[in-house]
C-alpha positions in Angstrom: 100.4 78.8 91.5 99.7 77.4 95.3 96.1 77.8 97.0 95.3 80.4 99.2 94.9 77.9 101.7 98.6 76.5 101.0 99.7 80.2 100.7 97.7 81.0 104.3 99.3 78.0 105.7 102.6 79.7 105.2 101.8 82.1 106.4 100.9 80.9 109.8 103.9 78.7 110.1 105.8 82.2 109.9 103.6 84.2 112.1 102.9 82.0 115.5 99.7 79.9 113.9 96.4 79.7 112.3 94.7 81.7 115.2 97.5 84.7 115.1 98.0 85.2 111.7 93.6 85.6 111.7 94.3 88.5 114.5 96.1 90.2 111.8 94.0 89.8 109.2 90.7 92.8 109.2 88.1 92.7 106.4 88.1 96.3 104.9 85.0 98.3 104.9 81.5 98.1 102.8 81.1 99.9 100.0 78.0 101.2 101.5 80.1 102.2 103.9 83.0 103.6 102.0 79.4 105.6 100.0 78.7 107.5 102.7 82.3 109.2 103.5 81.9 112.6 102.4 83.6 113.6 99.1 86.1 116.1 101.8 87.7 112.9 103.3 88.7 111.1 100.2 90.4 114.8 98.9 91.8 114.9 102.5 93.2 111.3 102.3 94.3 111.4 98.9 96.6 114.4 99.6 98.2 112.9 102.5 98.9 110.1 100.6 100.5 112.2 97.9 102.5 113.9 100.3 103.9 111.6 102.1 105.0 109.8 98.9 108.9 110.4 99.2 108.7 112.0 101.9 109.1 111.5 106.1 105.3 110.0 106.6 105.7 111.3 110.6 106.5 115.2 109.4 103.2 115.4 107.4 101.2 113.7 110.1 102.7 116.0 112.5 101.8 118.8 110.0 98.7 117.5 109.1 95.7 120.2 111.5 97.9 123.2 109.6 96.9 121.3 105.8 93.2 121.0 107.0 93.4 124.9 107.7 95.2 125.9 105.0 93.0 124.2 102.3 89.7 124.8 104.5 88.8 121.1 105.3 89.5 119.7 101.6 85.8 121.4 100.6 85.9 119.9 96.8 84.2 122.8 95.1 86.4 125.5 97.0 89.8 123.5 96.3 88.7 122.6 92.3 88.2 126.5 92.3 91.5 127.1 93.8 93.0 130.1 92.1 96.3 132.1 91.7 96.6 134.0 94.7 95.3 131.0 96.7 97.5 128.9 95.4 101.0 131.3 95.7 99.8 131.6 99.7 100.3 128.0 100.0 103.7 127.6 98.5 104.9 130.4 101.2 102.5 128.8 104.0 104.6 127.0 106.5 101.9 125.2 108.4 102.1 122.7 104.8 104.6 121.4 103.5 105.7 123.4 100.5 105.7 121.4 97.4 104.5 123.4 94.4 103.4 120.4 92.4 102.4 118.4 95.1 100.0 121.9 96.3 98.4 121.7 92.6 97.4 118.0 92.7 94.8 119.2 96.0 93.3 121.3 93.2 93.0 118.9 90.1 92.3 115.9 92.5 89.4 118.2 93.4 88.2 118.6 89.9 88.6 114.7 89.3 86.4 113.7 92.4 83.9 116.8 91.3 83.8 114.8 87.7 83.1 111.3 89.4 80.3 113.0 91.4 78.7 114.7 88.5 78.1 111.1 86.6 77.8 108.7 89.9 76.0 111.1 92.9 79.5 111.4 94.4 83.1 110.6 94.0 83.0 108.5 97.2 80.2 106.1 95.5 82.4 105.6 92.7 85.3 104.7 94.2 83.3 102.5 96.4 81.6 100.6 94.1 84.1 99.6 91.9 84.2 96.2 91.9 87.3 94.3 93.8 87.3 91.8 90.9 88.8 95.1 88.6 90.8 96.6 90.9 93.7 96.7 88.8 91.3 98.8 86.4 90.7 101.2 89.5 93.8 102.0 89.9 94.8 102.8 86.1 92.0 105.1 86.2 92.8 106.9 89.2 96.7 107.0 87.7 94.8 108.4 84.4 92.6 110.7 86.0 94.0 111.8 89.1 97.1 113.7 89.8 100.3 112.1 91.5 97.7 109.0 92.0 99.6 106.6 90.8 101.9 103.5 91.6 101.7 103.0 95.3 100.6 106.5 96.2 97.3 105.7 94.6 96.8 102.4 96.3 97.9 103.4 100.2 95.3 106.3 99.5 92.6 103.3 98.9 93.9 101.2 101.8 93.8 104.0 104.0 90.5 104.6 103.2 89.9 100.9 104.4 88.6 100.3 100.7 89.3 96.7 99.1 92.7 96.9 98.1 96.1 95.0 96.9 99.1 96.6 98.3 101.9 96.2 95.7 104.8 96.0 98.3 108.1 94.1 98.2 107.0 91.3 100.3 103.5 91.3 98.3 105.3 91.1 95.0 108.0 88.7 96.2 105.2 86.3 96.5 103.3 86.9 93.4 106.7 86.3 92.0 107.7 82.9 93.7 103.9 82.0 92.5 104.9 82.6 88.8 102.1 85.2 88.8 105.1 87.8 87.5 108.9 88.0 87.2 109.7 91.6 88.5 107.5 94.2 89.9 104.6 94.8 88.1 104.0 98.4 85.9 102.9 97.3 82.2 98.8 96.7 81.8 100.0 92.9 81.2 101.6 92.0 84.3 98.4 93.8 86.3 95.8 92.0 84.6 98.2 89.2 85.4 98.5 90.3 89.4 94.7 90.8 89.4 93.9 87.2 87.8 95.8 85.2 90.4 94.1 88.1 93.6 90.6 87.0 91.8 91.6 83.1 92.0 92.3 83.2 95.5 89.6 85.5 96.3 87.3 82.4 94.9 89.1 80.2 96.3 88.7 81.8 99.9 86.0 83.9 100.1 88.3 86.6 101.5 89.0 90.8 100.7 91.8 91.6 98.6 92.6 93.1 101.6 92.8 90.1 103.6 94.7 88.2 100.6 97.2 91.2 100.0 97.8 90.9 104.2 98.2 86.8 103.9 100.5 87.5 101.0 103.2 89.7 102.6 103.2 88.2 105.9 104.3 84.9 103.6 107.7 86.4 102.8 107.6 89.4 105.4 
């Protein structure tokens, strides 16, 4: 497995220099940071992201003011509480877009963030606080715990949060793979632990974000 700074070097060669490929590069946010998001914004982007998964990315932005309305600013204890005749208004509510399963993962997603806050002060703190070095752990739990949180969904809801994240994408794994790390796209518990040894490496090695690395990584093949 190369460096980072042999895998940053390639990087550069590809994207103008040293100096470019750092204007490309932004460290994510702190978790105290992250902490002090209220619980609303994490149900909002968490949603967005499970909507747009499959799915036009530009219709549900478009869409997006008419899915604050209809689920009245992501409030976490009046979307956990979301109930049958709630819930049959949105599958008919054309301001959203109407996906039955995808309308019931606002309300569990709810329930899960109410759980993290019940044991950590809020779901925001846990997320937050999870530490980079287990990331891989982070998202398994949120793929355990959450609904339709899973795969990528789970981690563009985390990098859109500006939380310090790994984006699994082709370019990403197509380096992981040319760096032995894995030999296909990662999904058993093996082949993460094995994606999130080689992040931690470099993240030693550099000093940098997964955020940063994950960046560095794609724009090597990308």
């Amino acid at each position: 497995m190369r460096s980072f700074d042999e895998i940053f070097a390639i990087s550069a060669d590809r994207h103008g220099g040293a100096d470019a490929l750092e204007a490309k590069l932004s460290p994510p946010k702190s978790s105290a940071a992250l902490a002090a998001i209220p619980d609303d914004r994490w149900l909002a982007q968490m949603t967005r992201s499970v909507f747009q998964a499959g799915f036009n990315w530009k219709v549900v932005d478009a869409m997006w003011p008419g899915f604050e309305a209809a689920f009245k600013g992501f409030d976490i204890g009046t979307c956990a509480l979301m109930d049958d005749e709630w819930f049959d208004k949105l599958v008919t509510d054309t301001s959203i877009v109407r996906y039955p399963a995808k309308i019931m993962s606002v309300r569990d997603n709810a329930a899960f963030l109410s759980s993290l806050a019940r044991i950590h002060g809020s779901g925001a703190k846990a997320l937050a606080e999870w530490p980079s070095e287990d990331f891989a752990g982070l998202l398994a739990m949120l793929k355990k715990d959450g609904n339709r949180l899973g795969g990528s969904t789970g981690q563009y809801f985390l990098r859109f949060m500006e939380r310090d994240s790994y984006i699994l994408s082709r370019d990403v794994v197509g380096r992981l793979e040319a760096e032995g790390v894995i030999d296909k796209a990662p999904t058993s518990k093996k082949a993460m632990n094995a994606v999130q040894e080689a992040f931690n490496t470099w993240m030693d090695q550099s000093g940098r974000s997964l955020t940063e690395i994950s960046r560095v990584l794609a724009m090597s093949t990308g």
